[in-house]
N, C-alpha and C positions, 0 to 999 in steps of 0.2 A: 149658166146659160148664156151663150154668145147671142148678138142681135145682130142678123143679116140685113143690113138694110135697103129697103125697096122692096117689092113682089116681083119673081120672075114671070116672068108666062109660061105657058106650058110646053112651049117650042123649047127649053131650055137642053140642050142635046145629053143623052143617056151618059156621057163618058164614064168608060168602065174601068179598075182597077187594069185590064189590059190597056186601056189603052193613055195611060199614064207614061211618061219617059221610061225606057228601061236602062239597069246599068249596063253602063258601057264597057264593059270587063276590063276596067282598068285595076289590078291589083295593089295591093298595098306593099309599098316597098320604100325606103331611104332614099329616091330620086325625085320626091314629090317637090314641085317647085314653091316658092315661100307664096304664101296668100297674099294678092294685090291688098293694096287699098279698101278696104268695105265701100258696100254700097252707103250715099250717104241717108240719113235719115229725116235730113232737114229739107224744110220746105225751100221751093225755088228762090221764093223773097228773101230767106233767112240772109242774116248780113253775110257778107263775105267771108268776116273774122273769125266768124263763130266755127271751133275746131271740131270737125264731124268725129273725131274719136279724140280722147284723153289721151296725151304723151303718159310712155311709161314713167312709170312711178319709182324710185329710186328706191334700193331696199330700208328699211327702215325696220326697230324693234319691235318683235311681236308683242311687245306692250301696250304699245301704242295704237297698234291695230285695230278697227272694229270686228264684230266675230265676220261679217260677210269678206272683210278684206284676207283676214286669216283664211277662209275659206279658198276664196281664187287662189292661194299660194297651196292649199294643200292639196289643191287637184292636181296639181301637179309635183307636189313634191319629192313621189318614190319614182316616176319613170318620166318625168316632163313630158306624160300624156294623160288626156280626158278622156275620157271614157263618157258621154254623152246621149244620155237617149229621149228620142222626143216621140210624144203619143199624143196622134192629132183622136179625137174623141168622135163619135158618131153625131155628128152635127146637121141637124135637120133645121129646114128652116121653118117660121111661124106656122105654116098653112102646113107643114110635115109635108108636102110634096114633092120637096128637096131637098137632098143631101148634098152638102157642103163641105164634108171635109176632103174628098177629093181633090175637089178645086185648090185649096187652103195647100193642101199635100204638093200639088204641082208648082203654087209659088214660089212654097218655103224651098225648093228643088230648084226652082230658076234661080232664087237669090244665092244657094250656095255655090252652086256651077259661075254664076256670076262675078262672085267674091274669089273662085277660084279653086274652092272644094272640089275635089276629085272623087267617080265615082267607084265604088270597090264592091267587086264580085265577092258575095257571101258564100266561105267554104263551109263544108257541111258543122264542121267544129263549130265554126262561130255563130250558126243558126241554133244547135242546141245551148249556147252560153246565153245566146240570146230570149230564146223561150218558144220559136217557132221552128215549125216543119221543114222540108224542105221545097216540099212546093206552095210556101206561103208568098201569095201574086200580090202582100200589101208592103214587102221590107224592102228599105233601100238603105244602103251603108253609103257615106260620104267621107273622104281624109282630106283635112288644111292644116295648115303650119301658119303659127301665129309670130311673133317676136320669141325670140332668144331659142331658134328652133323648138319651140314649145308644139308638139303633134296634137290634134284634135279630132279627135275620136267621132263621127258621128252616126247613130243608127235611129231609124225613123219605121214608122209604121201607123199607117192610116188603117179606119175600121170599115166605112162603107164599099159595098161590093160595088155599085154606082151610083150615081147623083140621082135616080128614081126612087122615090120611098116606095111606091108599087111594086115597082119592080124587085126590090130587096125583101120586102113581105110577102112576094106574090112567085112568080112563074123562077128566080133566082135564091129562094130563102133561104135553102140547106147554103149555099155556096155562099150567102151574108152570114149565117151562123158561123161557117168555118170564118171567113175572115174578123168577124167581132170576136171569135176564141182567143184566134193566132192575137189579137191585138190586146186582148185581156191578159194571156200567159207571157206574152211582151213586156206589158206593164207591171206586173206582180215581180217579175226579174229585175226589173228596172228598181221597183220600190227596193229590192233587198240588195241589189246590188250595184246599182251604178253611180258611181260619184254626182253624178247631174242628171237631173231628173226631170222633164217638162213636158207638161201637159197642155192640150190647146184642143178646147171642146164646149163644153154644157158644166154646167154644174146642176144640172137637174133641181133647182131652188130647193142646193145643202143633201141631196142626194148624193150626190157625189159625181167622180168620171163616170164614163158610161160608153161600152164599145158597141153598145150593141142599138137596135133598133126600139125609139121609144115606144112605152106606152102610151095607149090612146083612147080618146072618147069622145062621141059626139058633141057636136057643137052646132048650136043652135043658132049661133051670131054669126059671127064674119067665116068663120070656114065650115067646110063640113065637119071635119075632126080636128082635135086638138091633143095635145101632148096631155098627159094626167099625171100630174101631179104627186097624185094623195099618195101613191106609194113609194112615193121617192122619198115625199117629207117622213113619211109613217115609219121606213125602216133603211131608208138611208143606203142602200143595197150597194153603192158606188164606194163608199169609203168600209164597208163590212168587208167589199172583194180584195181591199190593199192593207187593213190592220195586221195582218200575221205576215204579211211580205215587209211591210216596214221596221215592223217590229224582228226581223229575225238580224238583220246585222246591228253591230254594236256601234256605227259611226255611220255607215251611208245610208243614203245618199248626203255629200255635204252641203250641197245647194239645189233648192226643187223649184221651180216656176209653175207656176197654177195660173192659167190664160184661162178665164173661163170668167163670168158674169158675177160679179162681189163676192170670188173667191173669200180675202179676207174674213167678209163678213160672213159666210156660209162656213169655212173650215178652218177658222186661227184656232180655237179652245179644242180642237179635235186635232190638229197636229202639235197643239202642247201636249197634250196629254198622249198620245202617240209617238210620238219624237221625245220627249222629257228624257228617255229613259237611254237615251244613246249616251255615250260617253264624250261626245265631243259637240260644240255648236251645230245646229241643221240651220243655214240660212233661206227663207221663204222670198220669193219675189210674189206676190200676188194683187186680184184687182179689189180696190175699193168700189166700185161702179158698176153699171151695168159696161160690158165694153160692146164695141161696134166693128162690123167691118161690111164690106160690100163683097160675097165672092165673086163675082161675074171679071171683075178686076185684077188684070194679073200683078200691076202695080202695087207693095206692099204697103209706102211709105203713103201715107196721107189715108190709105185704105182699108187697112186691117191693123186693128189695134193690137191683139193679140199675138202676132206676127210681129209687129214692131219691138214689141219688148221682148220676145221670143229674140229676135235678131240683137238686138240692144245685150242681151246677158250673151252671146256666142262672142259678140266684138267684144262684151269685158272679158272675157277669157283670153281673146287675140293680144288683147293691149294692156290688158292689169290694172284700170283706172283705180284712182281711189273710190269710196263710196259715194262720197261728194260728190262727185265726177259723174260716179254712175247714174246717178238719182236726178242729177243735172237733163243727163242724155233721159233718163226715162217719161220727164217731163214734154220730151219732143214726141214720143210715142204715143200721143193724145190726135182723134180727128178734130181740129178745128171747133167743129160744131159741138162735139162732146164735151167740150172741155166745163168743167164746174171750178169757177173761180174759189182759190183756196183750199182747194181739194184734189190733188192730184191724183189719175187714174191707176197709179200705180203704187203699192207700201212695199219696203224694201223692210224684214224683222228678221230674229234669229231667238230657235226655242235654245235654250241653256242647256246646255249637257250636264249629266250628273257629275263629271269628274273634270270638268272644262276649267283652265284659269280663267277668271273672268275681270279683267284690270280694268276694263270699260265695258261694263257688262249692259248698259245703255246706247245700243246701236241709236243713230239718229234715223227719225223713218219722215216719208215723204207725204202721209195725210193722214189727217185722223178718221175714224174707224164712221 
């Protein structure tokens, strides 16, 4: 569960899955120009010195490797491209009267047009590799090129039909069902097949993702309705819909990011036991905390937690940091006011493969549990 922080008011404008950027029909083709500079992620104050991305990293022995390092090299290793897919989650905010992952959808779309990402018109092919229709109004494909012409694959899909919870339950609902489907059959393809795998939503307190519109129940206290819980804890319905997708390939996804409210703590022993059984390392980026963002702010860095480290693991793919490196930069992906001394918002782990060498089978992580 993400925390939007603030109350909107109710003037908060409708914006609808149309009226989100559309692609620009720029195709994918070998003339795509290299990706600038990333956006940085440090604050204004931060010293001068301090390096907004890690220089690459010289090759060195796969021995030495930690499993998350091994990992950034094997996503690329058969075609020096990623394949990448991000599923922003049906994000409501505290009073349920807004949806937010629109918004969040629009950013994470500024920042990569920003960094340089090109937008690429989805052929009919690659919507069915992908998991959706053809007239699904919530997918957008992006292409960057990192160092050492390394291509970067990326395909996204948000689940609210618009920012009204009314409106998605109410006078729009068949047209939210369709698009939390198209975003569900997204994600289930993603668990079975995509090297990178990121989520950015709710964790329903250990429920799981969730694309769809939550459940509800009166409330007596500060809102009129609230989000309900009891059936998310009771059967956990979010991680039921991704066990048989995860479980069908033998190695992917090799690296998944779980943006969502003490991921760690709501799904580490459920993607052990999920993941154990792959053949090679799965490495997890996930939150120790609750995380924060404001959406009304298109700005990501200082604003959206979730988003930060979302951006944070795309520039390690650009650049190759070491993990050190990475865990470094993750620690800047914190708001200010969130931060908990000695606890960093982010754990960087990897589940062990059955058939994996493991020479350093003791990744170093960035906070305890």
């Amino acid at each position: 569960m993400a925390v939007a922080v603030g109350v909107l008011s109710s003037s908060l404008p409708g914006l609808t899955a149309a009226d989100l950027p559309a692609p620009a029909g720029v195709m994918a083709s070998s003339t795509v120009s290299p990706t600038p500079p990333p956006l940085t992620l440090l604050r204004p104050d931060a010293p001068a010195s301090t390096p907004a991305v890690a220089p690459v990293q010289p090759q060195v022995p796969a021995a030495t490797l930690t499993p998350f390092e091994r990992n950034l090299q094997r996503v690329f290793a058969n075609d020096n491209e990623a394949d990448i897919r991000v599923i922003f989650g049906y994000d409501n905010s505290a009073d349920i009267r807004h949806v937010n992952d629109p918004f969040r959808a629009e950013h994470f779309m500024d920042y990569l047009k920003k960094a340089g990402y090109k937008p690429v018109t989805p052929t009919e092919e690659k919507r069915e590799q992908l998991g959706v229709t053809a007239d699904a109004g919530n997918l957008r494909l992006f292409e960057g090129v990192g160092t050492n012409g390394r291509r970067l694959n990326i395909a996204m899909i948000w689940s609210a039909r618009t920012t009204s919870f009314a409106r998605n339950i109410g006078a729009e609902y068949l047209q939210q069902v369709k698009c939390s489907e198209e975003a569900l059959k997204f994600m289930q393809k993603a668990a079975s097949e995509a090297e990178v795998m990121l989520y950015v939503g709710h964790s329903r307190e250990g429920g799981g993702p969730d694309t769809f519109p939550p459940e509800i129940k009166p409330d007596g206290g500060k809102y009129l309705h609230r989000v309900d819980y009891t059936p998310y804890r009771n059967t956990r319905p979010g991680l039921a819909s991704l066990s048989s997708s995860l479980s069908k390939s033998k190695d992917k996804p090799y690296i998944m990011s779980w943006a969502s409210c003490k991921s760690d703590v709501h799904f580490s022993g459920w993607f052990r036991k999920v993941l154990g059984q792959k053949e090679q390392d799965t490495s997890l980026i996930m939150s120790t905390r609750f995380t924060t963002f404001h959406p009304w702010i298109a700005e990501i860095a200082d604003n959206d937690e979730g988003l930060m480290a979302t951006v944070c693991l795309l520039e390690a793919f650009q650049f190759n940091p070491s993990q050190e490196a990475f865990e470094r930069r993750l620690k800047l992906c914190e708001i200010d006011a969130e931060r908990i001394s000695g606890k960093p918002a982010w754990r960087v782990s990897s589940v062990p493969g059955v058939s994996a060498a493991t020479p350093n089978p003791a990744p170093s992580t960035v906070a305890e549990k």
